[in-house]
Structures are given as C-alpha cells and as structure tokens.
C-alpha positions as CSV (number, residue, x, y, z in Angstrom):
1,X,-19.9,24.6,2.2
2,X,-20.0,21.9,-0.5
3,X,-19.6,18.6,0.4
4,X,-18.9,14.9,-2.0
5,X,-21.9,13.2,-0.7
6,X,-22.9,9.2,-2.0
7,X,-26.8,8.3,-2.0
8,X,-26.6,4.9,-4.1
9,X,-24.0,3.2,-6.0
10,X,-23.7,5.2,-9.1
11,X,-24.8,8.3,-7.3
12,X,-22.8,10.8,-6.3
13,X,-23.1,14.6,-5.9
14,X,-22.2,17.9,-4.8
15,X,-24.1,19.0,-2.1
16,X,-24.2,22.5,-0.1
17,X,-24.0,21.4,4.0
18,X,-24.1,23.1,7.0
19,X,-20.8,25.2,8.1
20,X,-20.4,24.1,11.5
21,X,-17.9,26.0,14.0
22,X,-15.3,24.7,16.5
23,X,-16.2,23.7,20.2
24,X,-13.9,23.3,23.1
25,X,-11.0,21.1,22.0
26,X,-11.7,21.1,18.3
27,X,-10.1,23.2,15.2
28,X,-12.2,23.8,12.1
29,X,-9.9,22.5,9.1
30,X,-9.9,24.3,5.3
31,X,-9.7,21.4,3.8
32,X,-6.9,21.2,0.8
33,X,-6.6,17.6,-0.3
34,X,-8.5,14.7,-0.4
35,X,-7.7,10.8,-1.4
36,X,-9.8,8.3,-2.7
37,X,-10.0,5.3,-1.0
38,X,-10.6,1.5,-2.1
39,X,-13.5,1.9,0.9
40,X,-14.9,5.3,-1.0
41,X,-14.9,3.7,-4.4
42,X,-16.8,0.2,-2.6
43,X,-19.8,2.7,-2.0
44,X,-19.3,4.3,-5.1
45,X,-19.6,1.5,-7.3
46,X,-21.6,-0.6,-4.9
47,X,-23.6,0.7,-2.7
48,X,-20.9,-0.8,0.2
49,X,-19.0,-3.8,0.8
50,X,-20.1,-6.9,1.9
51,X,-22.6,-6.8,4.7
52,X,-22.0,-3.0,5.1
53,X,-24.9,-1.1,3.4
54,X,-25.6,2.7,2.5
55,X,-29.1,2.9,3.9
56,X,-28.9,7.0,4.2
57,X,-27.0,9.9,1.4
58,X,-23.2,10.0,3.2
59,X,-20.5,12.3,2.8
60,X,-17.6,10.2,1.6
61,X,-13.9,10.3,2.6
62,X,-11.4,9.9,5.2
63,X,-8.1,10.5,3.9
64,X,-7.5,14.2,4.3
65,X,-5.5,16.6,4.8
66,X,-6.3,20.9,5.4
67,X,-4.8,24.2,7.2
68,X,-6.3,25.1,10.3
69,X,-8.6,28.1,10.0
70,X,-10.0,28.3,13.9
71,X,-9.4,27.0,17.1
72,X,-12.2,26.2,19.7
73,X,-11.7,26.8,23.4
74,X,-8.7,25.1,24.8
75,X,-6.9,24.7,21.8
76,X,-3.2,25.8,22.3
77,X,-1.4,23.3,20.1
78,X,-1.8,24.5,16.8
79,X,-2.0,27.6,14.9
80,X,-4.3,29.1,12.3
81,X,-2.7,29.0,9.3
82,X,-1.0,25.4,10.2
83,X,-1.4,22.3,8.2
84,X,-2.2,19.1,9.2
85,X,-2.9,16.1,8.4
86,X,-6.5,14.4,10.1
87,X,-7.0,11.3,11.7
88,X,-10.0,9.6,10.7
89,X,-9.7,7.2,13.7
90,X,-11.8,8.9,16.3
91,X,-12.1,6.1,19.3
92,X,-14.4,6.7,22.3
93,X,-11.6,6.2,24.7
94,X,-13.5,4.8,27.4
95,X,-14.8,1.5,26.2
96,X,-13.5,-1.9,27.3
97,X,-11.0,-2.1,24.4
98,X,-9.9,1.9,24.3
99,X,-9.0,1.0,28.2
100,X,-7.1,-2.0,27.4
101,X,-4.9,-0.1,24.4
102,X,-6.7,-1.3,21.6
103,X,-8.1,1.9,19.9
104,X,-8.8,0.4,16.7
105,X,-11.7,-2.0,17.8
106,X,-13.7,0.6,20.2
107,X,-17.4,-0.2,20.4
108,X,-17.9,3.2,19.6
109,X,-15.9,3.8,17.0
110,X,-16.8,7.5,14.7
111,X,-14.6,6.6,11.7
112,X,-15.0,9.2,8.8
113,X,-17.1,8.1,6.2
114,X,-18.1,4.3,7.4
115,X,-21.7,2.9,6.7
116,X,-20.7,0.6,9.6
117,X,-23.4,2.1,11.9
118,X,-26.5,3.8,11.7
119,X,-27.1,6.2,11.2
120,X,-23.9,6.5,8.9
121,X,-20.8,8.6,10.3
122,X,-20.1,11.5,7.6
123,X,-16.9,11.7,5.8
124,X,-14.6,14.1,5.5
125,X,-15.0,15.2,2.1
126,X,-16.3,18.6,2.7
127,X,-14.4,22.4,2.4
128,X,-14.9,23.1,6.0
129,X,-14.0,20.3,8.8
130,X,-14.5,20.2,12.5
131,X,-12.5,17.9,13.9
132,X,-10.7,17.3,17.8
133,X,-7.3,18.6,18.2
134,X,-6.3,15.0,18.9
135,X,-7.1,14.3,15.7
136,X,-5.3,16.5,13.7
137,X,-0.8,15.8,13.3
138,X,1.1,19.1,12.2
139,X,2.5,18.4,8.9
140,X,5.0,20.7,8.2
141,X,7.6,20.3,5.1
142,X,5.0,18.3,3.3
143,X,2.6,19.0,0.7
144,X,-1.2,18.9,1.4
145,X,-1.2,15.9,-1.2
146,X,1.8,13.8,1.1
147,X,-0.6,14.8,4.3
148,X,-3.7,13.0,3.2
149,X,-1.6,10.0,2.4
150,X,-0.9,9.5,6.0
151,X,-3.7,7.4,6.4
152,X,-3.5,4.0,4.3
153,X,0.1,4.5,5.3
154,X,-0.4,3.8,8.6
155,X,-3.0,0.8,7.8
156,X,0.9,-0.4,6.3
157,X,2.5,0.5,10.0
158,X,-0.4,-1.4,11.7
159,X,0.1,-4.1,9.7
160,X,4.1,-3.9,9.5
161,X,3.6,-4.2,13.7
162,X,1.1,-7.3,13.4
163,X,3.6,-8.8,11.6
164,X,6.3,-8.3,14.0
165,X,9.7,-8.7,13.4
166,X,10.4,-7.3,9.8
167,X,14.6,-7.3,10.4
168,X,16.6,-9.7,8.1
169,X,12.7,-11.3,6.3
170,X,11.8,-12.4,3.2
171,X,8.3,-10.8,2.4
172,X,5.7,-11.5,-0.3
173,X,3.8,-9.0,-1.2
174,X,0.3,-9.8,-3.2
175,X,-2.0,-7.0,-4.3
176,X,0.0,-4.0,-5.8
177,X,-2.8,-1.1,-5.1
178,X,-2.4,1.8,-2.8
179,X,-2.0,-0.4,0.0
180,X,0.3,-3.2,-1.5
181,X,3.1,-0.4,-2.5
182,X,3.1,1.3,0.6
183,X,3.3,-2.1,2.6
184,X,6.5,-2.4,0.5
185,X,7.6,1.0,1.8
186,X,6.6,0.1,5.5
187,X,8.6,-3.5,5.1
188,X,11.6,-1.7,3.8
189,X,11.7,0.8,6.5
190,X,10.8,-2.1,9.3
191,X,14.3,-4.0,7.8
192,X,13.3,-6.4,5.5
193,X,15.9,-7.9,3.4
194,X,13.7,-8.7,0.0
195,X,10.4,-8.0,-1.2
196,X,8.7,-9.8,-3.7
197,X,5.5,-8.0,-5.3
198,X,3.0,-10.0,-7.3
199,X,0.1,-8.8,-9.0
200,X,-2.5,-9.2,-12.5
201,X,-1.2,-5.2,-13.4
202,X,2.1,-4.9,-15.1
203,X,1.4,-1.3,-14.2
204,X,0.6,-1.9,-10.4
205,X,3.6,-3.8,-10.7
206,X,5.8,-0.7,-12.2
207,X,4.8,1.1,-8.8
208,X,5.7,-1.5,-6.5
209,X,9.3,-1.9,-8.6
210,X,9.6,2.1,-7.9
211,X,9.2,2.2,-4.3
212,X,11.6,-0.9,-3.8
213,X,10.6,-4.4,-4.5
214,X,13.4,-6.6,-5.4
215,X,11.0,-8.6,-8.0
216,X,7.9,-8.1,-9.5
217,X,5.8,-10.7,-10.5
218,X,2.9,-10.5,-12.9
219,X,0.4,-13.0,-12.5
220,X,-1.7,-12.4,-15.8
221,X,1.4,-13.4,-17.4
222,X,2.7,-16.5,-15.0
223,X,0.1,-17.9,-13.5
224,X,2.6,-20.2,-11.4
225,X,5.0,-17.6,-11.3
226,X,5.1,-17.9,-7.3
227,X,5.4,-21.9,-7.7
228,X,9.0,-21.7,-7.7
229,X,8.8,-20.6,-3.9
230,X,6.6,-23.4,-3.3
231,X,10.1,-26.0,-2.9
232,X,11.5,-27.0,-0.2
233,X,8.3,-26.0,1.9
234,X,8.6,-22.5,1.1
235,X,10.7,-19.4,0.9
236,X,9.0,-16.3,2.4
237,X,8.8,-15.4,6.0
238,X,5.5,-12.8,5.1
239,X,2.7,-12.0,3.2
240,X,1.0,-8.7,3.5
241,X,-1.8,-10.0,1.7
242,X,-3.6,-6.7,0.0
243,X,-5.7,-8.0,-2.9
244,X,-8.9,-9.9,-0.7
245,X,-8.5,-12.9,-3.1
246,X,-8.4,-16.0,-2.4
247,X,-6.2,-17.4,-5.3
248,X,-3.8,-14.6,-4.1
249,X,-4.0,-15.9,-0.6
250,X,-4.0,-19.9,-1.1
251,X,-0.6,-19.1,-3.9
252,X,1.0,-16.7,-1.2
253,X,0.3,-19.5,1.6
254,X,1.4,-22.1,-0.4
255,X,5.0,-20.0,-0.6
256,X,5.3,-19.2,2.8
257,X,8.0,-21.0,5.2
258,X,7.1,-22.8,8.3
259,X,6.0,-20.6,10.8
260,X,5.3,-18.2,8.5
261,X,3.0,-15.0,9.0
262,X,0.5,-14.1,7.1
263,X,-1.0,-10.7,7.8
264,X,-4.1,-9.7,5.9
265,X,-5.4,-6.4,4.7
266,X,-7.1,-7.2,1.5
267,X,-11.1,-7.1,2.0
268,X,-12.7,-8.7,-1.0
269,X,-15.5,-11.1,1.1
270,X,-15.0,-14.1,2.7
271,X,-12.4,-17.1,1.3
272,X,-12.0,-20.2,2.0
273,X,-8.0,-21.4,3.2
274,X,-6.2,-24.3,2.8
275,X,-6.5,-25.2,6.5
276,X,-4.1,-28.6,6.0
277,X,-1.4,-26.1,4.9
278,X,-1.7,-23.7,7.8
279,X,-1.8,-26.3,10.3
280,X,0.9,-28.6,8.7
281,X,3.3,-25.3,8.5
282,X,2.6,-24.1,11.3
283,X,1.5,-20.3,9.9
284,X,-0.1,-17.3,11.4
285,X,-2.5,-15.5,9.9
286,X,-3.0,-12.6,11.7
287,X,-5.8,-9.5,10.0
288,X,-5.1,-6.2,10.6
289,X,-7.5,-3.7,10.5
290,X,-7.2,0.2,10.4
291,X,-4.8,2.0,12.9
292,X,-4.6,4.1,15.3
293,X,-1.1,5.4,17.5
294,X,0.3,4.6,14.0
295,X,-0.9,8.1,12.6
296,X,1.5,10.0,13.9
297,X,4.4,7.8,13.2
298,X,3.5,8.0,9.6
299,X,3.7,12.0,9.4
300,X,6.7,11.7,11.1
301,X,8.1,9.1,8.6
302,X,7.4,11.4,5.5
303,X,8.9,14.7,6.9
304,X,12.1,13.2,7.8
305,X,12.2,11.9,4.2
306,X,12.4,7.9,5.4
307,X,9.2,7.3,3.3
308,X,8.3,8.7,-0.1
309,X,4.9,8.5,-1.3
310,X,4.7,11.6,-3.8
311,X,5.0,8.5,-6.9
312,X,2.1,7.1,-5.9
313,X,0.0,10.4,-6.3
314,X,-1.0,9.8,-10.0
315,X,-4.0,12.1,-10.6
316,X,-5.4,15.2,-8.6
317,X,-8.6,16.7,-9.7
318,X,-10.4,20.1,-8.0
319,X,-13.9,19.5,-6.4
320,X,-16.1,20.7,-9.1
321,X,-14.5,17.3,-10.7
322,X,-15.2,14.6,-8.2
323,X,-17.7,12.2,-10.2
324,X,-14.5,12.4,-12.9
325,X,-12.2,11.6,-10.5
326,X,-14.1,8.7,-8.7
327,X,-14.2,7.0,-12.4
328,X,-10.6,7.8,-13.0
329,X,-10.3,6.3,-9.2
330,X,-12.0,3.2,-10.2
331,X,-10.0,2.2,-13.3
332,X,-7.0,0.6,-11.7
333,X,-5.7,1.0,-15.5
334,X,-4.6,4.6,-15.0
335,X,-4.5,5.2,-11.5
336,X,-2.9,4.2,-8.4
337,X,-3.9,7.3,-6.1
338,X,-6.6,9.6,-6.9
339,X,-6.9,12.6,-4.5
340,X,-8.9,15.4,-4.8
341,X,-7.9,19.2,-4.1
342,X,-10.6,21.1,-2.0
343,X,-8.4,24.3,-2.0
C-alpha cells in the first residue's frame, strides 16, 4: 500500500508500506479521505513544532475517514462495506489519568502521526488502516470528506466544554483557520448569543462570516479594531484563542470582561501574558488540548445536520498529488481545508 510519509521539512514522499491485517478487536479501514492538519503542515514545513522533533521518516496524518474492508475476531459492530470516521485519540486506558476520566493526557498516549515520542507513532495517511473498533464512529449520511472533519471538530467540542457555559455569552473569536471557524460553529451550537471573529485574512474572515459570526474583524486593516471592547473593562465573556499569537492573545485579553475565560488552542510557542490584567480581572485561562469522548458527539452533530462543515472543504486532491496539496495546504491565501482522497 502507499503511504504519505515526512523525512525532513521539505521532504515528503510516497512510499510503498507494509499491508497489515486486522487482529482481535480491530477493522482494517480503505481509507477514502484525508485532511491536512496545521500539525501535518508544522512537520512539513518544519521539521515539527517547538520542542517536538522528526528524528525518524513518519507517516503523516490523523484526520481520516475510510469504509471498512475486514473485521478481526470479535468485531460485531460494524460491517464491511461501512464508513466511518477514525479516532486518532488512541489512550492506554489504564494509566493514572485514563482511570481518573481524562483520556486526553494518558502517559501512553498512540496519537496518529505525533513526533511526541520515540520512536514516532505513524499517521494515518496510508490506503490500508488498522485501527481498534473503538476507534472507528459509523458515519452514515455523510460524505467521506464531512467524516475526516470530525476530528478538529471535536478539538472545538473540547474546548466549547473547557469553556463551560456557552448559553446567553458573548465570544471573541481570534484566529480564523480550520479551527477558529469551527469553534464559531461549536459556540453557536453550545448557545452563544454573539460571535465576534478577528483575524489578518479578509478571506479567513469570509469563512468565519459564512458559518455564523455576527462580525468580522480584520486586523491587517484595524489594528485597534478590538479596542473598542476594551471600555468599560471589557465586553466578551470568551476567547477561543486559535491563532498561538501573542498580540492576538494580549488584544483578546484586553477585551474580555471580569471573570472572563479564556480558553486556548492556538500553538504558535511560548508568549508572554499581561499577568496585571488577568489578575486584576479576575480571568481564566484555561488550554485545551485534543479530545477524546468528544469524537463521537461530533459525528453525531454532522448527520443530524446541527453542524455544517462542507464550506470549509476548499480543495481535495487524489494521493498521487500530496506534495501539491501540502503547498496548497500551506498557503492560508487559497485554502482553509485541504484534504486528500485516498479512494
């Protein structure tokens, strides 16, 4: 089978790997759609993120979706033919923090495609997939494309639940990629009453106007453009902070109410806050980071129609074309999701 494997930044390629069958409990996947995550295009274009290194070739990817094509022993759940949308989140379920409910920090965490250990846990960009039963969310009444975009949309449903409750706020939204629209999606659904978006992109900020914010705010344009929610000690009651920068961060703090939350998914390094402000308003900041029971919800969500994400597929490209659609990917100019068909 061919598989989209990384070796350096810059270097990407095609590789023939091993087909591997289904044990007990597992299902082995045809895979049909792929996205392109921020994550995938950090090791594209750099190697990794942060402290996290590629020290070994990976196979890239962990937003995927595929039909079932075998069942290993045990599996009575699902049917060949079915398709489904995969968890990347594969949790040892027996370490201190699986026990205590908190699947997204296991020690022994096997998340597709992460340089995070090593050696490096292998991605799901590949034709042929083994994966646990557990893993894998029946998607009917959705499109293989719709599927694979079950994953940053519940990073948005983890982070919608970090920020508690959504009913009756006022949210800021800052960062207007993949993750910054669907947050607006997960806020609407979670009851907020208005949604301000803000971002550099007057074409980020087209999506986030299509999927539901009230305003959109470009940035490149106004650089105080959130200044005006600065009065009277602020106006929001959240920020989903998606971009990981800190001028982002200090604006959207300085916006924020007393007692304001501020939950963060944006990953761009370490920043320095404005640690008067927080303490004199009284904020939370709270991270989120990945997901896990959230999966599920998130299939669910999309086949009863309560979120849309089909506008934010903007390019799909067949596997022969993965280098072309890693570059198109990586110019937030043209693209806001990038997935790949594998079938």
């Amino acid at each position: 089978m061919k598989a989209i494997v990384i070796h350096a930044a810059k270097d990407l390629r095609i590789e023939e790997r091993e087909h591997e069958k289904p044990g007990p409990g597992q299902v082995e996947i045809r895979l049909a759609a792929g996205g392109i995550c921020g994550s995938d295009l950090h090791y594209y274009n750099h190697g990794g993120f942060g402290t996290v290194r590629l020290k070994e070739p990976m196979i890239l990817g962990h937003e995927v979706a595929g039909h079932v094509a075998a069942l290993g022993e045990g599996v009575s759940d699902l049917a060949i033919g079915d398709l489904v949308a995969v968890s990347p989140s594969r949790p040892c379920e027996s370490c201190e923090y699986c026990l205590k409910g908190l699947a997204n920090h296991c020690f022994n965490m096997r998340f597709y495609g992460s340089a995070m250990p090593f050696p490096h846990i292998q991605g799901a960009f590949r034709e042929r997939l083994i994966a646990t039963a557990g893993q894998c969310v029946k998607a009917d009444g959705l499109s293989a494309g719709e599927a694979a975009m079950a994953e940053p949309l519940s990073v948005t449903l983890h982070a919608t639940r970090r920020a508690g409750e959504m009913l009756g706020k006022r949210v800021l939204v800052t960062g207007c990629g993949p993750i910054g629209t669907l947050s607006i999606l997960a806020a609407r659904r979670a009851g907020a009453a208005e949604i301000v978006a803000a971002d550099l992109s007057e074409r980020a900020l087209g999506f986030a106007r299509k999927v539901g914010a009230d305003r959109a705010i470009n940035l490149s344009e106004d650089r105080d453009g959130l200044a005006p929610f600065s009065a009277n000690r602020g106006y929001f009651d959240v920020l989903y902070e998606c971009s990981g920068a800190q001028p982002a961060l200090v604006s959207g703090i300085q916006a924020l109410r007393p007692r304001g939350i501020i939950v963060q998914l944006g990953l761009g390094g370490e920043m320095s806050l404005p640690m008067m402000a927080i303490t004199a308003k009284e904020l939370d900041l709270r991270g989120s980071f990945r997901f896990h029971e959230e999966f599920a919800i998130a299939v669910k969500l999309m086949q009863s129609g309560l979120i849309d994400v089909k506008p934010l597929i903007t390019h799909t490209l067949p596997l022969a074309d993965a280098l072309e659609a890693f570059e198109i990917a990586s110019d937030k100019g043209q693209s806001m999701k990038t997935q790949i068909a594998f079938s």
